[in-house]
C-alpha positions in Angstrom: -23.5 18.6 9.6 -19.6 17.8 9.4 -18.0 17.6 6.0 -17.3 14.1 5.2 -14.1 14.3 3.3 -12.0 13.8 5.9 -13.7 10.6 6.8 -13.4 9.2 3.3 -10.1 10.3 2.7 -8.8 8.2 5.8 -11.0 5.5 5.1 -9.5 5.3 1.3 -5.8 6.0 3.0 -6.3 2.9 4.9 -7.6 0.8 2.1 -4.7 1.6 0.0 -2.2 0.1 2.8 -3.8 -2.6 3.3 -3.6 -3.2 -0.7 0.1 -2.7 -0.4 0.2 -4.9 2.4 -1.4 -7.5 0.9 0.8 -7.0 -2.3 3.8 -7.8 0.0 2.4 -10.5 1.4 1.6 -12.1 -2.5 5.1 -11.2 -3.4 7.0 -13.0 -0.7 4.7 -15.7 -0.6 4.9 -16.4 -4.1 9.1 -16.2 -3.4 8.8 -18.9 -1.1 6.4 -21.2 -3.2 9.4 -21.0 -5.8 12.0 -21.9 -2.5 9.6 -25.2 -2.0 9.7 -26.0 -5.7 13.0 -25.3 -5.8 13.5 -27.6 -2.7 11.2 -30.1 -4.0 13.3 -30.8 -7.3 16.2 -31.1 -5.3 14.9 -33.3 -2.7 13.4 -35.6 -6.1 17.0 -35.3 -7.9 18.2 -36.7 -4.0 16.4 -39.3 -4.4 15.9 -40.8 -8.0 19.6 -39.9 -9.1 21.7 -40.5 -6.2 19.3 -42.5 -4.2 20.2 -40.9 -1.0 17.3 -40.8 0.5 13.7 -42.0 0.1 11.2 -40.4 -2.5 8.8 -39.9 0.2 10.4 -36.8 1.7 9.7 -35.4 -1.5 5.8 -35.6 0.3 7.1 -32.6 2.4 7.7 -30.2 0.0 4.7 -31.1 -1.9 2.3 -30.6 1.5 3.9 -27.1 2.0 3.5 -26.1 -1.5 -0.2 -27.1 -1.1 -0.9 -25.0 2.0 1.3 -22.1 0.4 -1.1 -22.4 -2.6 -4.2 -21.9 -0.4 -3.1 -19.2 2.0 -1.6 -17.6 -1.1 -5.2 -17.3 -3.0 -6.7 -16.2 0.0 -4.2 -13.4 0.4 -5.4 -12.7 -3.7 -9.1 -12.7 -2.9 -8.6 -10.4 0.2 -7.0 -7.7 -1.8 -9.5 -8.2 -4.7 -11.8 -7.3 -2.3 -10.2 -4.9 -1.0 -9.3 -3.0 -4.5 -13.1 -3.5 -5.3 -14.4 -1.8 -2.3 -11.7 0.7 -2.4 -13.1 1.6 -6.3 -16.7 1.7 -5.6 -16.1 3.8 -2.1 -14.5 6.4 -4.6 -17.3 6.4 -7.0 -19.7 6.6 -4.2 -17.9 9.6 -2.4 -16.9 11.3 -5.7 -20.9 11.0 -6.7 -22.1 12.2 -3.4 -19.5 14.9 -3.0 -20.9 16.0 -6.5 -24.5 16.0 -5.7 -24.6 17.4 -2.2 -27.1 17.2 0.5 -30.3 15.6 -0.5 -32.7 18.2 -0.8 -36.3 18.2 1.3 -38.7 17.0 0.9 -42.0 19.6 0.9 -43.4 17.7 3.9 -40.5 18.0 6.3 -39.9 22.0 5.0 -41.4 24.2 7.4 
C-alpha cells in the first residue's frame, strides 16, 4: 500500500490556496462595497444639496451594494467551509498517520 502523505499534503496545499484566494476575493470585495457607499453618498449629496439630479439614481448604488452584500457572504461561507474541512482533514490525517494500518482481524489472518 502507498504512503498517503503525499496525497494529503497536496490535498491540504490546495485547500490553503484556495483559502487565500478566497481572502482576496473578501478583501477587494469589501474595497468596492466601500467604492459604492462612497458613491452612493455622493450621488445622495448630488441630489438633496445641489439638486442636480434626481434621488432616484441613488437606487443604483443601493442595488449594487445589495448584490455586493450577497456575493460577498457567499465568498465568506465558502472559505468557512473551506477552513473547516481543511481543520478536520488535518485532525483526521494526523490521527490516522498516528495510528497506522488497521490491524486484522483473526478471521481474515491466515
Amino acid at each position: 500500500m502507498s504512503d498517503p502523505r503525499p496525497v494529503y499534503s497536496q490535498l491540504l496545499e490546495q485547500r490553503r490556496v484556495d483559502i487565500a484566494h478566497d481572502e482576496h476575493r473578501h478583501r477587494i470585495l469589501g474595497y468596492c462595497k466601500l467604492a459604492v457607499v462612497v458613491g452612493g453618498a455622493a450621488l445622495v449629496w448630488l441630489a438633496l444639496l445641489n439638486r442636480s439630479i434626481s434621488i432616484i439614481w441613488a437606487l443604483i448604488p443601493a442595488a449594487l451594494l445589495a448584490a455586493l452584500a450577497m456575493f460577498h457572504e457567499r465568498v465568506l461561507r465558502h472559505m468557512e467551509r473551506l477552513r473547516r474541512a481543511n481543520a478536520s482533514s488535518k485532525k483526521r490525517s494526523l490521527a490516522s498517520m498516528e495510528i497506522g494500518p488497521a490491524p486484522e482481524s483473526p478471521a481474515t489472518a491466515t
